[in-house]
Backbone as JSON Lines, residues from 0, in Angstrom:
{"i":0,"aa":"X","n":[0.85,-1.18,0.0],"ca":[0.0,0.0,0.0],"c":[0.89,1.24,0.0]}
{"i":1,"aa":"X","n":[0.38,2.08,-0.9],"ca":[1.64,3.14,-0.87],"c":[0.87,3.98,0.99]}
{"i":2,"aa":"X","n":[2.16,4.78,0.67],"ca":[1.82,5.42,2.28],"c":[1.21,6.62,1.87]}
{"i":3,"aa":"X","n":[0.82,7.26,0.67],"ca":[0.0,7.97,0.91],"c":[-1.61,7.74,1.06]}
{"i":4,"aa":"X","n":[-1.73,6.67,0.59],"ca":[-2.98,5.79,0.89],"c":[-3.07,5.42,2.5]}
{"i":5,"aa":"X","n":[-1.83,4.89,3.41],"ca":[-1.85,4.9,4.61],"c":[-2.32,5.98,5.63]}
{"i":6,"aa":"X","n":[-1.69,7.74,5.06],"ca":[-1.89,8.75,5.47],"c":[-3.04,9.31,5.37]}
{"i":7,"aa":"X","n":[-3.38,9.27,4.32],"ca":[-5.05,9.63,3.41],"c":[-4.15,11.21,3.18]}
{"i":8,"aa":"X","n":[-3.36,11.62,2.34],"ca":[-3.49,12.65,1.93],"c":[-3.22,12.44,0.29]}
{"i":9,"aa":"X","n":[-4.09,13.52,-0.45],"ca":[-3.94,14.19,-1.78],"c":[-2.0,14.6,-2.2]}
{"i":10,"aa":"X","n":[-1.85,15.19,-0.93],"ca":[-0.89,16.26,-1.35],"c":[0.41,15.53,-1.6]}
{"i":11,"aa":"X","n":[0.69,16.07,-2.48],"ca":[2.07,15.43,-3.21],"c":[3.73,15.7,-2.25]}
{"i":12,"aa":"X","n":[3.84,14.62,-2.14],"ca":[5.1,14.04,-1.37],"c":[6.56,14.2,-1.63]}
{"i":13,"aa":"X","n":[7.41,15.06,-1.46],"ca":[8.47,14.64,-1.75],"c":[8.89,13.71,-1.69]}
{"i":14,"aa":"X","n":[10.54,13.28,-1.99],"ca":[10.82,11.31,-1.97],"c":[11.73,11.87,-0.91]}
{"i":15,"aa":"X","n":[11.95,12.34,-0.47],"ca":[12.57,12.31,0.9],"c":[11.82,12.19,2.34]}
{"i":16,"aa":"X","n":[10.5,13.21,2.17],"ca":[9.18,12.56,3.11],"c":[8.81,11.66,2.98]}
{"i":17,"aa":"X","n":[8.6,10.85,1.68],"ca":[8.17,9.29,1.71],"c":[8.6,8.76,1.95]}
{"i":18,"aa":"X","n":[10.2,8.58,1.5],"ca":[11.32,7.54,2.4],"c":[10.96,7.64,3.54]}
{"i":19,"aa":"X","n":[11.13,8.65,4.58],"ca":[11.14,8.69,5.86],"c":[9.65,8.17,6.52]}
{"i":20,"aa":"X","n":[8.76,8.6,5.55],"ca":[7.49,8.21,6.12],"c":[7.22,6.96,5.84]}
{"i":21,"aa":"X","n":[7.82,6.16,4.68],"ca":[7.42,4.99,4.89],"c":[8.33,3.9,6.02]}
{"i":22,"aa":"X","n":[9.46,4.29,6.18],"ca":[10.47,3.55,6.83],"c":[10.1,4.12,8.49]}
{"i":23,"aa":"X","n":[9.35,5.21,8.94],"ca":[8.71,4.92,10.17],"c":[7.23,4.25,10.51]}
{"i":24,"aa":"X","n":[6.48,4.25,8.93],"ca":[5.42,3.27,9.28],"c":[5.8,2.27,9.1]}
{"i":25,"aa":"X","n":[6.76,1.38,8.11],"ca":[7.31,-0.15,8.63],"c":[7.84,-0.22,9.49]}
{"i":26,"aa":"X","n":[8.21,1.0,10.51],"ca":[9.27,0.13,11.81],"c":[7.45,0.1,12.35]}
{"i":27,"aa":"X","n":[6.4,0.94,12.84],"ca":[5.86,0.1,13.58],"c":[4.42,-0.96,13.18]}
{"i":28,"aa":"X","n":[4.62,-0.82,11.99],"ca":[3.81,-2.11,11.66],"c":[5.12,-3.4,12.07]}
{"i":29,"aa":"X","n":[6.23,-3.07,11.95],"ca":[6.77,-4.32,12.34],"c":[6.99,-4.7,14.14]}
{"i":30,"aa":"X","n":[6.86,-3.67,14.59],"ca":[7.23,-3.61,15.79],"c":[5.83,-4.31,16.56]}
{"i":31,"aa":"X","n":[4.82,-3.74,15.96],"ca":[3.32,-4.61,16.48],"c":[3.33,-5.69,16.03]}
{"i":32,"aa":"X","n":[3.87,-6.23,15.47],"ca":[3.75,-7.49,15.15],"c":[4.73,-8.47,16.17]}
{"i":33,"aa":"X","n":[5.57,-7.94,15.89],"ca":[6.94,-8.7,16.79],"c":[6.66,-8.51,18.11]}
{"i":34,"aa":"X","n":[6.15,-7.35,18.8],"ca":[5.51,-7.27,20.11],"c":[4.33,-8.31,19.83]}
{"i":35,"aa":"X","n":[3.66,-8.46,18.96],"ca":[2.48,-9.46,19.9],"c":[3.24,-10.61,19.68]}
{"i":36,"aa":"X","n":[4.37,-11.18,19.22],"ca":[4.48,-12.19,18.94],"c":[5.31,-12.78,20.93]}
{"i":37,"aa":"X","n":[5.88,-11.81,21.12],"ca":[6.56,-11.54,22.0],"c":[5.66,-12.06,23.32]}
{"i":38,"aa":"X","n":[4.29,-11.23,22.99],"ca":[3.76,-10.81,24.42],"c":[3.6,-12.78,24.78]}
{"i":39,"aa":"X","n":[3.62,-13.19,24.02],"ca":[3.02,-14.68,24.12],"c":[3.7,-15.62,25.1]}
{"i":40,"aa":"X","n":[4.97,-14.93,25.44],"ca":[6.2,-15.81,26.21],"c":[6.65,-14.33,27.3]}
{"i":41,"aa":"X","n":[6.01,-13.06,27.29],"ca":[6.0,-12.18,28.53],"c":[7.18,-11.62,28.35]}
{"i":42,"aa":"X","n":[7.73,-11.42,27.55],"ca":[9.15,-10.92,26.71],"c":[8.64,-9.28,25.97]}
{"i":43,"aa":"X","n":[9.72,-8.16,26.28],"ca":[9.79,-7.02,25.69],"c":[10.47,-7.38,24.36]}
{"i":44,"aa":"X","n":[10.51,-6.52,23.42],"ca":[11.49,-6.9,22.02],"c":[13.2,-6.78,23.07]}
{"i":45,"aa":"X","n":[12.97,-5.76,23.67],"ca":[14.24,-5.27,24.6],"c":[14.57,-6.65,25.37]}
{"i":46,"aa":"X","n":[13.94,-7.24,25.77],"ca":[14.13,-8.02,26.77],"c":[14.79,-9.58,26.23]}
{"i":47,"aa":"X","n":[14.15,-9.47,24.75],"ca":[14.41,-10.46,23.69],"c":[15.53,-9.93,23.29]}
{"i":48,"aa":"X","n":[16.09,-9.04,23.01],"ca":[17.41,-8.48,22.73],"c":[18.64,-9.01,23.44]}
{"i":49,"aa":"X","n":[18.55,-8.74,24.88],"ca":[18.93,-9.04,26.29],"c":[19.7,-10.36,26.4]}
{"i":50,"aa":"X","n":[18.6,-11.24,26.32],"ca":[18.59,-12.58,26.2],"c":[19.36,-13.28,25.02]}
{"i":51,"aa":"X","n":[19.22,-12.56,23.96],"ca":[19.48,-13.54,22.62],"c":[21.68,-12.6,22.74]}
{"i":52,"aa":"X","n":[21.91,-11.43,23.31],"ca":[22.88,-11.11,23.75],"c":[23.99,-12.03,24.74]}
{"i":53,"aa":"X","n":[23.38,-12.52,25.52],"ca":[23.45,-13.31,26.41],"c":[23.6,-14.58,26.07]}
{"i":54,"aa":"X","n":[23.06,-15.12,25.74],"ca":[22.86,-16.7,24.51],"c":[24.48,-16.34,23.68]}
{"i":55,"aa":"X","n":[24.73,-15.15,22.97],"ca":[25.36,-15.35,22.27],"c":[27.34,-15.68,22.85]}
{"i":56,"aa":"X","n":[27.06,-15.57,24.19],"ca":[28.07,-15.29,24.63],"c":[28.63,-17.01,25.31]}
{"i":57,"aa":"X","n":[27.65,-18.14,25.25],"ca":[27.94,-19.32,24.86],"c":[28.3,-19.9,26.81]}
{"i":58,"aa":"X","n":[27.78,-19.02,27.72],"ca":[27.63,-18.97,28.97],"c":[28.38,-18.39,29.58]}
{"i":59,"aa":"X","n":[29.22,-16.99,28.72],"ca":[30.34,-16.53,29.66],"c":[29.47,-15.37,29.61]}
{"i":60,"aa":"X","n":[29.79,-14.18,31.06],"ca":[29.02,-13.45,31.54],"c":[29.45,-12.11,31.1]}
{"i":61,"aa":"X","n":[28.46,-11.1,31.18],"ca":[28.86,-10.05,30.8],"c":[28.05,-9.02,31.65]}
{"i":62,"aa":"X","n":[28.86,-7.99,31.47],"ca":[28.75,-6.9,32.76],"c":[27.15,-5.7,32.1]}
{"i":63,"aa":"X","n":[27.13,-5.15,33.06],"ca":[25.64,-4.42,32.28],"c":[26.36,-3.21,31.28]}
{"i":64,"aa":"X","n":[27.4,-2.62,31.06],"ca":[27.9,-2.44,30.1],"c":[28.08,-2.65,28.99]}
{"i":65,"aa":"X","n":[28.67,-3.76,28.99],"ca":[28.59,-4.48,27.81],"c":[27.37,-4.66,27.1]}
{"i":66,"aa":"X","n":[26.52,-5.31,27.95],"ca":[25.17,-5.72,27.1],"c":[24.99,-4.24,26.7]}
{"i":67,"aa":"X","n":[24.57,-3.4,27.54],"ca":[24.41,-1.8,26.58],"c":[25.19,-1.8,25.62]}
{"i":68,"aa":"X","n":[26.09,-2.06,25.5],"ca":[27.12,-1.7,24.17],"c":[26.4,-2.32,23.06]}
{"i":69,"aa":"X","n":[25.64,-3.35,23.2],"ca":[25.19,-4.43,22.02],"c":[24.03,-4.61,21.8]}
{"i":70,"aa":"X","n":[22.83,-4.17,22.84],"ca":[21.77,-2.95,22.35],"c":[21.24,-2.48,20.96]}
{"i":71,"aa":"X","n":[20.04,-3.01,20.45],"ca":[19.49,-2.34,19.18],"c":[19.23,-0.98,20.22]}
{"i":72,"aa":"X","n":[18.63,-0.69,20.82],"ca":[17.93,0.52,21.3],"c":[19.14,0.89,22.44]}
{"i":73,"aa":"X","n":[19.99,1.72,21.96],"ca":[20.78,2.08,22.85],"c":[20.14,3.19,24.34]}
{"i":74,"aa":"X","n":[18.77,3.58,24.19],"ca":[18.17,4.09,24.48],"c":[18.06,3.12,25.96]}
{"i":75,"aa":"X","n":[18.04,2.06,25.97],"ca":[17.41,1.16,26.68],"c":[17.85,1.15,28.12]}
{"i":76,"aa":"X","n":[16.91,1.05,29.01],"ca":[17.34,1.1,30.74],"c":[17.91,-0.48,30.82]}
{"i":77,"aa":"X","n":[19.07,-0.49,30.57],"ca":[19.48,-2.53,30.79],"c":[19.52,-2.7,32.5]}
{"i":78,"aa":"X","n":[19.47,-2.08,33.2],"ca":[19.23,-1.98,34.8],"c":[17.86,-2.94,35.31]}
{"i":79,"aa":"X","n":[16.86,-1.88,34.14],"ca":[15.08,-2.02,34.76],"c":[15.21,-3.68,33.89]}
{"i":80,"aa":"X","n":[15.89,-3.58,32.76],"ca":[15.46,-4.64,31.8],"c":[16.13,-6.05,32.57]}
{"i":81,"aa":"X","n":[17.26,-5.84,33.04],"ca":[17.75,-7.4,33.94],"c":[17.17,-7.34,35.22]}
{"i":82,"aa":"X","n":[16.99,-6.71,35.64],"ca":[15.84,-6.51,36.67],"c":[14.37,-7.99,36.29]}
{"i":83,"aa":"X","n":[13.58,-7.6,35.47],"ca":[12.39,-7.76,34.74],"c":[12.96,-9.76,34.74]}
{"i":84,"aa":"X","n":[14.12,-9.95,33.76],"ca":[14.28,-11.02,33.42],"c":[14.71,-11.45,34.59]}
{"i":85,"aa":"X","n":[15.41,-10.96,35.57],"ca":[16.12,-11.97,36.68],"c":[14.7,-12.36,37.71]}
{"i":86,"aa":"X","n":[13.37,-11.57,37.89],"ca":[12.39,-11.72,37.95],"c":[11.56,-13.17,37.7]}
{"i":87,"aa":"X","n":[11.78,-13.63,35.79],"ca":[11.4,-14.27,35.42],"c":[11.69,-15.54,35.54]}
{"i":88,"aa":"X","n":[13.53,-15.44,35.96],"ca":[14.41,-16.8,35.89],"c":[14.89,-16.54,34.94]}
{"i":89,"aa":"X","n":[15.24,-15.76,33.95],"ca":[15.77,-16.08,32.58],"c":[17.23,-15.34,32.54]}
{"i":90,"aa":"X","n":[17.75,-14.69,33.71],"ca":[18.85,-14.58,34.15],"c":[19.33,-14.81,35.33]}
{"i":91,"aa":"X","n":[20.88,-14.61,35.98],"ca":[21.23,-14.29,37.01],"c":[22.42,-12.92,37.16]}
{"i":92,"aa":"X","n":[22.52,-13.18,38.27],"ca":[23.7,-12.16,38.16],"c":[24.54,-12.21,39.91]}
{"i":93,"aa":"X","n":[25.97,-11.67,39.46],"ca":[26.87,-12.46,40.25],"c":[27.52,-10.87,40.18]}
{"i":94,"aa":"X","n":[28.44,-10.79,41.61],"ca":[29.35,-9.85,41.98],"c":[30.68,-10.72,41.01]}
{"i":95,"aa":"X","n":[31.14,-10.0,40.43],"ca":[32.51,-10.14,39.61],"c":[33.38,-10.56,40.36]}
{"i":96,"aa":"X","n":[33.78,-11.6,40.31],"ca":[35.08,-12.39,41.58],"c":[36.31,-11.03,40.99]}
{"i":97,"aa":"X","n":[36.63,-10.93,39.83],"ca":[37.86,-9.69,39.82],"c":[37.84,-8.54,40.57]}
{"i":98,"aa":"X","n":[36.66,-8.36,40.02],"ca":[35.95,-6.47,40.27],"c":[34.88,-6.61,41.04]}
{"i":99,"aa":"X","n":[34.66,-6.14,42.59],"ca":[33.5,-6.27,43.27],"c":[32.33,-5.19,43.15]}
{"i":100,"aa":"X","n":[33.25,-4.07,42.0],"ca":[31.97,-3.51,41.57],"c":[31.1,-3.71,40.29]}
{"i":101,"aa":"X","n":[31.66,-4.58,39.08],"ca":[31.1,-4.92,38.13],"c":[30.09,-6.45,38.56]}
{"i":102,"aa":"X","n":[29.03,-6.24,37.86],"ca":[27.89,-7.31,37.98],"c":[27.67,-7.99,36.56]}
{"i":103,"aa":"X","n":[28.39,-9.52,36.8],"ca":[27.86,-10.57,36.0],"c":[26.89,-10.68,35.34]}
{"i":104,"aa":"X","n":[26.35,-10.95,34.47],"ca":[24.48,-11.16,34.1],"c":[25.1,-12.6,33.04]}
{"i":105,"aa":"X","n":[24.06,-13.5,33.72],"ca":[24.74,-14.63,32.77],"c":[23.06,-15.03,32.42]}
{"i":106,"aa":"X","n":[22.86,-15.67,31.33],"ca":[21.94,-16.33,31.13],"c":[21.38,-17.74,31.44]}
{"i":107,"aa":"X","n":[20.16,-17.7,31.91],"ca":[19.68,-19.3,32.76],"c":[19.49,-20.63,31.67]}
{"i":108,"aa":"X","n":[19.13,-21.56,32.35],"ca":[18.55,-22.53,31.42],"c":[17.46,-22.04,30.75]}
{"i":109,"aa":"X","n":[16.44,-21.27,31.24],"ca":[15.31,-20.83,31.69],"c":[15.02,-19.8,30.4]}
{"i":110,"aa":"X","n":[16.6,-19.29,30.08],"ca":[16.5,-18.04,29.53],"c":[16.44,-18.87,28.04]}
{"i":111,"aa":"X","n":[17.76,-19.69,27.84],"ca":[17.89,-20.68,26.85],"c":[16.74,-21.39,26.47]}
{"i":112,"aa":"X","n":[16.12,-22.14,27.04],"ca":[14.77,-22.49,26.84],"c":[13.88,-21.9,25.71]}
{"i":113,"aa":"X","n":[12.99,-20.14,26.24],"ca":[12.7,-19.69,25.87],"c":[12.79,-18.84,24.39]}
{"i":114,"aa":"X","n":[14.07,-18.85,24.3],"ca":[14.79,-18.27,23.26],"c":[14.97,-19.77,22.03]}
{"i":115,"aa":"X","n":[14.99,-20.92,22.28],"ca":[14.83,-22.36,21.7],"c":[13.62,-22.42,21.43]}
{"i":116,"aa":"X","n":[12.31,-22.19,22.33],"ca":[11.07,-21.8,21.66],"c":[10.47,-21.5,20.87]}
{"i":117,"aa":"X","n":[11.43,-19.73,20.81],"ca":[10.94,-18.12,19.86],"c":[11.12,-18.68,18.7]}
{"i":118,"aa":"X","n":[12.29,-19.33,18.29],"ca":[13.2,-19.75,16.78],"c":[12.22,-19.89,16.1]}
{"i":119,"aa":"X","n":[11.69,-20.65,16.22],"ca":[10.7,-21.28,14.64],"c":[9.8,-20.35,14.42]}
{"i":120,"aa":"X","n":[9.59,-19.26,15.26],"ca":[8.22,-18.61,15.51],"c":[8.85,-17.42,14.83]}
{"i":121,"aa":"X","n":[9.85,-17.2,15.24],"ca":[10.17,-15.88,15.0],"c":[11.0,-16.17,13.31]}
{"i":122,"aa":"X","n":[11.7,-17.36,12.83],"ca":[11.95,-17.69,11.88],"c":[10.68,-17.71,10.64]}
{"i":123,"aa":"X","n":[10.03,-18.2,11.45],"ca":[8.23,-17.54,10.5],"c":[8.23,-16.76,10.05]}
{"i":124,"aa":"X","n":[7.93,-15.69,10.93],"ca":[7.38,-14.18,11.36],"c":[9.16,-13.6,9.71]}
{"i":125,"aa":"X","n":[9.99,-13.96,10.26],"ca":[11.17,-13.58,9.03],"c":[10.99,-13.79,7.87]}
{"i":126,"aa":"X","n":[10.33,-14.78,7.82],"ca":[10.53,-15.49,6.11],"c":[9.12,-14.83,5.76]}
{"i":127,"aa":"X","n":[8.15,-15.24,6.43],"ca":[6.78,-14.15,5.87],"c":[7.25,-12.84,5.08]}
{"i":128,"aa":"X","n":[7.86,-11.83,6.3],"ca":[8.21,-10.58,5.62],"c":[8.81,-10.63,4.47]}
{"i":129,"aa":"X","n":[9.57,-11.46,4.52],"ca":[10.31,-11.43,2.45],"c":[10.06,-12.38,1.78]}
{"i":130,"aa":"X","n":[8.96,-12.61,2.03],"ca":[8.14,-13.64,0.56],"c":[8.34,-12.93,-0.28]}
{"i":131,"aa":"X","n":[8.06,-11.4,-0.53],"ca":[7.74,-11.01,-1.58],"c":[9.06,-10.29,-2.15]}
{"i":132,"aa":"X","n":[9.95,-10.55,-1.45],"ca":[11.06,-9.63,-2.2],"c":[12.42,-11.31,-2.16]}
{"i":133,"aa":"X","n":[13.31,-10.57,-3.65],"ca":[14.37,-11.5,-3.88],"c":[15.48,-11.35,-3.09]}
{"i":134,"aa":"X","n":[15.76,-12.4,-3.23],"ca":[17.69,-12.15,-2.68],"c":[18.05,-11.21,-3.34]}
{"i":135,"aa":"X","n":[17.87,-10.73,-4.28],"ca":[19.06,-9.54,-4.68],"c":[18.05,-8.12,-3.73]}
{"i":136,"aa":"X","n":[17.12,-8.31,-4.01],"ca":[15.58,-7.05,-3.43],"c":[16.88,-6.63,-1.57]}
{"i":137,"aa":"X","n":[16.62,-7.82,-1.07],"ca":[16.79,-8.32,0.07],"c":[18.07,-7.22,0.18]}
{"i":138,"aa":"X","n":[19.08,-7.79,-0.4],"ca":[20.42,-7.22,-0.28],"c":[20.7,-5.7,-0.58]}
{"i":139,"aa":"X","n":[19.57,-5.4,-1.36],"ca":[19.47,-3.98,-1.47],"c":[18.76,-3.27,-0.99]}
{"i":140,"aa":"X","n":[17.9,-4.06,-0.02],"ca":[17.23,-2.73,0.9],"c":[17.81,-2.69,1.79]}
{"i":141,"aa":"X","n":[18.73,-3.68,2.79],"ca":[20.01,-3.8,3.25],"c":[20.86,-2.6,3.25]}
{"i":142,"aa":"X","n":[21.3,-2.53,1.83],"ca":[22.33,-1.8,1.47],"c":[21.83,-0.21,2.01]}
{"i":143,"aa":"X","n":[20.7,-0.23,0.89],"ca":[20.35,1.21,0.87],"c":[19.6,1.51,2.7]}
{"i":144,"aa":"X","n":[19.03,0.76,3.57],"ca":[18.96,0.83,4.66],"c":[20.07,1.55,5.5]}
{"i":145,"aa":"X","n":[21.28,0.73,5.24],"ca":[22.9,1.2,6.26],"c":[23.2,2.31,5.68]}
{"i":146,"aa":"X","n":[22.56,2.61,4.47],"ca":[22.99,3.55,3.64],"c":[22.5,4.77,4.23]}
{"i":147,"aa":"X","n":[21.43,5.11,4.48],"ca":[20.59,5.79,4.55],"c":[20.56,6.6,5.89]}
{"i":148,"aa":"X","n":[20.97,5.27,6.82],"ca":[21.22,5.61,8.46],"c":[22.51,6.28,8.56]}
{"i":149,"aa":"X","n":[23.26,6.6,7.82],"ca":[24.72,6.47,7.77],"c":[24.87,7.94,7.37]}
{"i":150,"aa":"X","n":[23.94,8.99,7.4],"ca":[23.63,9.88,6.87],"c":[24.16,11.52,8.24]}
């Protein structure tokens, strides 16, 4: 659907308002989607971030720093957010045997689990979105995406 059909206006668009306007109505048509997919297992997208951060680190721990560093939403309170998950079981966290002021955050079974769950679901939810576009489509909205941010 073009987005001026989304907007309901007549008035003619520059391609620099449309870029922008369409690339903030796909972040949150995608973002409602991926949130409800989310809400199903009590998971923020943030919180899914967190976790799949954590996972990647193969059970070695990392300080709340770090995980900020690696953050889609650098914006993000990682304090309130390991908070939330250590809540759930899907983390822990440990005083740093080196440094008694840096704090561990390691990921649980609990956390692993959940994230073994999401895969197929969220591997769905992926391949849906680019039914309609090619591998080359793919690689170039990619491109022109990093491109664009890079500005």
């Amino acid at each position: 659907m073009k987005i001026e059909n989304v907007i309901k206006t007549a008035t003619v668009l520059s391609l620099n308002k449309k870029a922008l306007l369409n690339i903030i109505y796909t972040h949150h048509l995608l973002t409602e989607n991926f949130n409800e997919i989310l809400k199903k297992y009590d998971l923020s997208p943030e919180q899914y971030n967190v976790l799949n951060i954590l996972r990647s680190k193969n059970g070695k721990p990392l300080n709340m720093f770090e995980i900020q560093e690696q953050m889609i939403s650098k914006a993000s309170n990682t304090t309130r957010l390991v908070d939330k998950l250590l809540l759930k079981g899907y983390i822990t966290r440990e005083v740093c045997s080196k440094n008694r002021r840096k704090i561990d955050v390691f990921i649980t079974k609990s956390g692993v689990e959940v994230l073994t769950d999401l895969k197929p679901v969220i591997h769905i939810y992926e391949q849906k979105l680019s039914q309609n576009l090619t591998f080359e489509e793919l690689e170039n909205l990619n491109f022109l995406l990093e491109k664009y941010r890079n500005t």
